[in-house]
C-alpha positions, 0 to 999 in steps of 0.5 A: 516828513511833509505835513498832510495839512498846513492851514494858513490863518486863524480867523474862522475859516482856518480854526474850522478848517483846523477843527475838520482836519484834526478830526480827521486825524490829519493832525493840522499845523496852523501858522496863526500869524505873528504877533508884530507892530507891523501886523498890529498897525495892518490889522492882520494880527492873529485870530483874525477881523473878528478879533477887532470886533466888539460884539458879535450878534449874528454867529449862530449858537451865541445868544445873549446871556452871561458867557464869562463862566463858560469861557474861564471853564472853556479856554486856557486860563493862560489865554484867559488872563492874555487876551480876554481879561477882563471879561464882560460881567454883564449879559451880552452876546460873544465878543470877537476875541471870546468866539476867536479864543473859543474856535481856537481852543477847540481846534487845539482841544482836538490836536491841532498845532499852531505856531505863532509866525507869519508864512512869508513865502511858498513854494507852489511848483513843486511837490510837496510845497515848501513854506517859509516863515518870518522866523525863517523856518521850513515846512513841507505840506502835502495839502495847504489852506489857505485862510489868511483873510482880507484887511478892510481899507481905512482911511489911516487917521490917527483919530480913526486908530484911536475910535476903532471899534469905539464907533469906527468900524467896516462893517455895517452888517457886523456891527450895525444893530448895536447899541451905540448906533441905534436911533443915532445919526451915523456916516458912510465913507465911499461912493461904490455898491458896497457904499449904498449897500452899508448906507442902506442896511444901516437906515433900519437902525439909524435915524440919519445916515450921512455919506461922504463922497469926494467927488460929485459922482457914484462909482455906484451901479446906477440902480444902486446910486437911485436906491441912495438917493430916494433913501429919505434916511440917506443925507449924501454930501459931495465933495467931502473927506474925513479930515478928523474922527470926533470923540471921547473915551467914555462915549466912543465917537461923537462926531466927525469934522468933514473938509470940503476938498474944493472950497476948503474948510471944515464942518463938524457932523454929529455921529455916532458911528462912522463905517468905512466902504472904502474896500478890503484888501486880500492878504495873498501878497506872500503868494507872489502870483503863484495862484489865479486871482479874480481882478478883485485880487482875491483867490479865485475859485475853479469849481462850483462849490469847491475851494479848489484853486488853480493848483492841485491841494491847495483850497482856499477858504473865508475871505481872501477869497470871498469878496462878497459876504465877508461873514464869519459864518460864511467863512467859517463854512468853506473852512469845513469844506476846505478841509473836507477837500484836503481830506478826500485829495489826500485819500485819493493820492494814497497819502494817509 
């Protein structure tokens, strides 16, 4: 029998998805993603971006305290001993893996099912659809969700790879208020909106920003490339590149070697952190064009306030089709409302 819900992705927006549905008593299937060196090396291994985090200071519900009783007491202690060991000791706020462990655990506490496979194909033509796997394995849904997210583009460095969440991140509203980056010189890699957004946010806590742009020119809107330029806190240098992450395992990173792409050579710049605003790109290759995309490419959005998409039961939730917020708050929100959709398509076609 087809599945009355198939949720595609484990990032918040499909455990929430999950958690509604199986409250539901739709009984959910959630393809989490496969466990493989190629999703490794993409970022989209499951559990999602938030998995790649280290603390998670702006998730309602979790403030700091000592969360490691709560977690042995809250997750399978398989999954414990797996993905989370060894957990912190010290007071702290949720890290990304624990919250992602946490919503998973609760999404299966109520029923839900989840296999461990990437879908690599769908059917969307015909009813009900069909998916296929990386396992090569077929399912039928009535309903799908899909919450497969989007990857931040990085800059592919094999010291970049190394320094990830050590300093090097892509999200400065995530990860900005740290610790490690406060009252600390800090770079900006790109030259858009989303650029001077994350250069500016990060002046509240940095005592120099640093942006890195390779050509001489924004691609910024031009309010946004007067608010980088009044910025006393902004330090803009044209013509620049990542040639080299610096760094060490105790501290994280320490600095950057920036090259000039015109006259050549290299400069080392002392940071502490160095965030990428060079785009995201939405995981919907497997959609094969089946669903209307925005021109940014992310799943686009039919009604107002709906997560209806361009063909009937399908919803969309979380990033890969939010190019604005990317928060796991906001995600985890249209994942609730994607599964509330689902439930009231399925009642009004009769399908119980």
């Amino acid at each position: 029998m087809p599945e009355h819900v198939v949720i595609i992705g484990s990032g918040p927006a499909g455990w929430s998805a999950a958690i509604y549905a199986a409250r539901a008593n739709l009984h959910p299937l959630v393809f989490e993603g496969a466990e493989t060196e190629e999703n490794r090396v993409a970022g989209t291994l499951p559990l999602g971006q938030l998995n790649l985090t280290t603390e998670v200071e702006n998730y309602p519900g979790f403030p700091t305290g000592l969360l490691h009783g709560y977690i042995r007491s809250a997750v399978a202690e398989s999954r414990v001993s797996t993905y989370l060991e060894p957990l912190h000791e010290h007071r702290h706020a949720v890290t990304g893996p624990e919250l992602m462990n946490l919503m998973r655990q609760q999404a299966e506490n109520f029923g839900t099912r989840i296999v461990t496979d990437d879908v690599v194909q769908v059917e969307l033509s015909t009813r009900p659809f069909t998916l296929k796997t990386l396992g090569d394995q077929t399912h039928e849904a009535h309903t799908l969700i899909i919450a497969s997210g989007a990857r931040a583009n990085y800059l592919g460095l094999a010291s970049e790879e190394r320094f990830k969440n050590r300093g090097v991140s892509a999200c400065a509203v995530c990860d900005g208020a740290l610790p490690r980056f406060r009252n600390k010189p800090l770079v900006v890699v790109g030259g858009g909106d989303s650029a001077v957004e994350e250069a500016t946010y990060l002046t509240k806590y940095a005592s120099m920003v640093n942006m890195l742009m390779r050509r001489d020119v924004f691609r910024a809107s031009k309010i946004m490339q007067d608010r980088a330029r009044d910025n006393p806190k902004i330090n803009l240098h044209y013509f620049r590149e990542v040639d080299e992450v610096l760094g060490d395992d105790k501290s994280g990173v320490t600095g950057i070697r920036m090259k000039d792409n015109q006259q050549g050579g290299t400069v080392d710049l002392p940071a502490s952190g160095l965030f990428l605003a060079i785009g995201h790109t939405p995981n919907t290759d497997f959609l094969k064009g089946q669903l209307a995309l925005n021109d940014m490419g992310y799943i686009k959005y039919t009604t107002p306030m709906r997560t209806f998409t361009s063909v009937e039961g399908v919803f969309a939730a979380g990033d890969v089709a939010d190019d604005y917020y990317r928060q796991a708050v906001t995600s985890a929100g249209t994942g609730c409302m994607a599964a509330l959709d689902a439930e009231r398509w399925l009642a009004s076609k009769g399908i119980h």
